[in-house]
N, C-alpha and C positions, 0 to 999 in steps of 0.2 A: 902337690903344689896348688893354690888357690888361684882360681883365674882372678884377672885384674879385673878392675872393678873405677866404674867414672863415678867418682866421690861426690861432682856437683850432679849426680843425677842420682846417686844414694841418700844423699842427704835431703836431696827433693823428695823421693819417694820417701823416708820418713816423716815429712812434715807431710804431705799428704794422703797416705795411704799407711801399708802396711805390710812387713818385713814377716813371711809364715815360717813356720818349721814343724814338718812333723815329727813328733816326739811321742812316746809313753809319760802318764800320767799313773805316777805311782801310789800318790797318796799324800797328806796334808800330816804335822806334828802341830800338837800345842803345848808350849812355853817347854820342850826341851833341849831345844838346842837357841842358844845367844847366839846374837852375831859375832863376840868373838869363839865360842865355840866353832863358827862354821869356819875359821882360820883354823883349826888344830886340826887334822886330817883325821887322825888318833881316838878324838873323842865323836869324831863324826860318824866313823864306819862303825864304831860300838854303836851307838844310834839306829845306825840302819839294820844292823846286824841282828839287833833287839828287835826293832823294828818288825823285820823280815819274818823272825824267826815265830814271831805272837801275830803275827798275821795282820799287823795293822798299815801294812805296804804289801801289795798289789803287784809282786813281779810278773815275768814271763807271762804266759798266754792269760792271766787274770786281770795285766794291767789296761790300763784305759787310751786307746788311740787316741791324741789330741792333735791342735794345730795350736802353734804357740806363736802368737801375734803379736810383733813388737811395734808401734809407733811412737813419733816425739812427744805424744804427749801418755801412753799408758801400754801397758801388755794385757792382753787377753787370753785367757783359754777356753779354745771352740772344740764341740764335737770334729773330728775329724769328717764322718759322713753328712750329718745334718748339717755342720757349720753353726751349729745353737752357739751362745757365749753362755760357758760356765759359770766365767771370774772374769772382773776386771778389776785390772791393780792402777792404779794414776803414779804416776813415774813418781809423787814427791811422797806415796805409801810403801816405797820398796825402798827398803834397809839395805840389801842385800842379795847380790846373785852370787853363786859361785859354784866353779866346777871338780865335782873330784875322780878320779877314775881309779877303779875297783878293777882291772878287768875279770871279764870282757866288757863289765858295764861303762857308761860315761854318763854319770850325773849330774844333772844340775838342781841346787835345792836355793829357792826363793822364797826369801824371809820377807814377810810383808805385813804391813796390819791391815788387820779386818775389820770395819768397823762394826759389823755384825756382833761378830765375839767382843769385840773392843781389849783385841792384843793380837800381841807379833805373832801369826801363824809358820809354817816351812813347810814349802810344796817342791814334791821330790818330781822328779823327772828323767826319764831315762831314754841320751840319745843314740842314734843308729850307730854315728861316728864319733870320733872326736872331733872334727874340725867342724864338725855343726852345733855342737857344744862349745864349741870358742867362738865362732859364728856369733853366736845367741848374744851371748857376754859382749863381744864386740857390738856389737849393734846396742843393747841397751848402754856401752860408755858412751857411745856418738850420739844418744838421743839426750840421755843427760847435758853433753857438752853443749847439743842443739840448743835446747831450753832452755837452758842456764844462762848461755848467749843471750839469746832474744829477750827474757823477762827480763834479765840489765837494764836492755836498750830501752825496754817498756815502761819500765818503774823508775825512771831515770826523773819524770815529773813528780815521783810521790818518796823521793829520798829526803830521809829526815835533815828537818835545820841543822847547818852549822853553820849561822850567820850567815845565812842567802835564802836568796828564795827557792821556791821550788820551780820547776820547766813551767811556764808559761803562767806562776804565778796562779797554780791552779786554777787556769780558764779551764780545760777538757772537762765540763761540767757538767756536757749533757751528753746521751747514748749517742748521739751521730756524732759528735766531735771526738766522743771516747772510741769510733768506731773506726775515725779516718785515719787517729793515731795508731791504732793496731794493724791496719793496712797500710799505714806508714814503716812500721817495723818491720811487718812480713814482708815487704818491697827491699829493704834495705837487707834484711837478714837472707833472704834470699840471694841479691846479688855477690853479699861475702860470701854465700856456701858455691858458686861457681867459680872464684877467683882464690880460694881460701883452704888447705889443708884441716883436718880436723884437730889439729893440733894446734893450728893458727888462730881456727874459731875458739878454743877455749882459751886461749891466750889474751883473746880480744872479750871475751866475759869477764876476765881478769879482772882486764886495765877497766873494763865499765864498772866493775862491782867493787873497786879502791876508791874509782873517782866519785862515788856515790857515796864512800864511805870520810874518806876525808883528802885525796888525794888532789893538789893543785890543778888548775885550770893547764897552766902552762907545760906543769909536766905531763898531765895527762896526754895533751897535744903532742907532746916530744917523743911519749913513747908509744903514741899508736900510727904517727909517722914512721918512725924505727919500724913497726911491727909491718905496716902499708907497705912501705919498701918505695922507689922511684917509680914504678910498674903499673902499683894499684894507689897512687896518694890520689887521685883524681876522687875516689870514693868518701875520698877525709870531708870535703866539704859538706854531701849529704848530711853528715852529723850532726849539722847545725841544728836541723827540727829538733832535734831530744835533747840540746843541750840548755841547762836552766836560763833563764831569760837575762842575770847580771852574768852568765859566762859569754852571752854571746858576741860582748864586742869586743876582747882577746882570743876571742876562737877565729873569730871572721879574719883579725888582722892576722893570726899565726897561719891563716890559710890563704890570705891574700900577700903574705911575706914571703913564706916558700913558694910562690907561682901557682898554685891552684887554681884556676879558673871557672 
């Protein structure tokens, strides 16, 4: 059983810090396995199997102790003893995590581009248990949801025309205005990660990434009310900073209609 776990203080510690695990570092593949290969179990384990067998994976006492590093914005792979950084992946270079278990192994193999090589490489991984191999995966869904979330809220002023302007009419023109905006996000996106499920945050990336794309003023209101609930609508009104500058006076009124204060 997994102990429980305070979501708004996990999801903190992803945006500021960083989520370890120790694991084996088995080895890297180039351009033989797709991301949809890495779905068919089948043609994965021939893979490793090959792998294994021509000595270009690193099992047992030859593989390499690491510490695999997840935060909201990238993974890393450190020496375990030195703490050196091998690799760093940026969370929008990864294709793909996933886990397959062989036993007694529990891998994880991460497809990602290099821009070194400039192509998708696969780095294999071999963890103690299972449940830190689902752990890992768990953790990098919640940092994509994180980010996903937040750049919405962020690029909400640089969403392309559809007969309106953009947030503020692109004033954020200069580095300290570009800078009180993004402390303006982190303030807000923070207080949704203490009131907000992780399921709730990506639901609320959703409703920002439709209303950016062509989704009405009014319904966007209706259904991020819906999503706020009675409990957390007090939070609806902050959204006025990111919202474009002709949305703002049907947002003020749909928040001065239902009682927001």
């Amino acid at each position: 059983v997994r102990p429980s776990v305070n979501m708004a203080d996990f999801a903190q510690h992803l945006l500021d810090g960083y989520i370890e695990k120790q694991v084996q570092y088995l080895g890297v593949f180039r351009d033989e396995l797709s991301a949809e290969d890495l779905q068919r179990r089948v043609r994965v384990l021939s893979v490793l199997d090959h792998a294994r067998n021509t000595g270009r994976l690193n099992w047992g006492t030859n593989s390499q102790p690491v510490l695999l590093c997840l935060s909201a914005y990238n993974v890393k792979i450190k020496q375990s003893s030195s703490r050196t950084c091998i690799k760093t992946f940026p969370l929008d270079a990864i294709a793909l995590l996933t886990y397959i278990c062989d036993a007694p192994d529990h891998m994880l193999l991460l497809l990602a581009n290099d821009e070194e090589e400039n192509m998708l490489m696969c780095h294999v991984f071999n963890c103690p248990q299972r449940t830190i191999a689902e752990d890992i995966c768990d953790n990098l869904e919640h940092a994509y949801s994180l980010m996903s979330s937040k750049e919405n809220v962020r690029t909400l002023k640089r969403k392309p025309e559809r007969q309106r302007s953009l947030l503020y009419q692109m004033r954020v023109d200069t580095r300290e205005e570009e800078g009180k905006l993004e402390n303006a996000v982190q303030e807000y996106m923070q207080k949704l990660n203490t009131v907000m499920s992780f399921k709730e945050i990506r639901e609320f990336g959703s409703l920002v990434s439709a209303y950016r794309s062509d989704m009405p003023i009014a319904e966007f209101c209706g259904k991020l009310l819906e999503l706020y609930g009675p409990d957390r609508k007090q939070y609806l009104k902050e959204m006025i900073l990111f919202v474009p500058e002709e949305d703002r006076a049907p947002f003020s009124e749909f928040v001065r209609h239902h009682g927001i204060a």
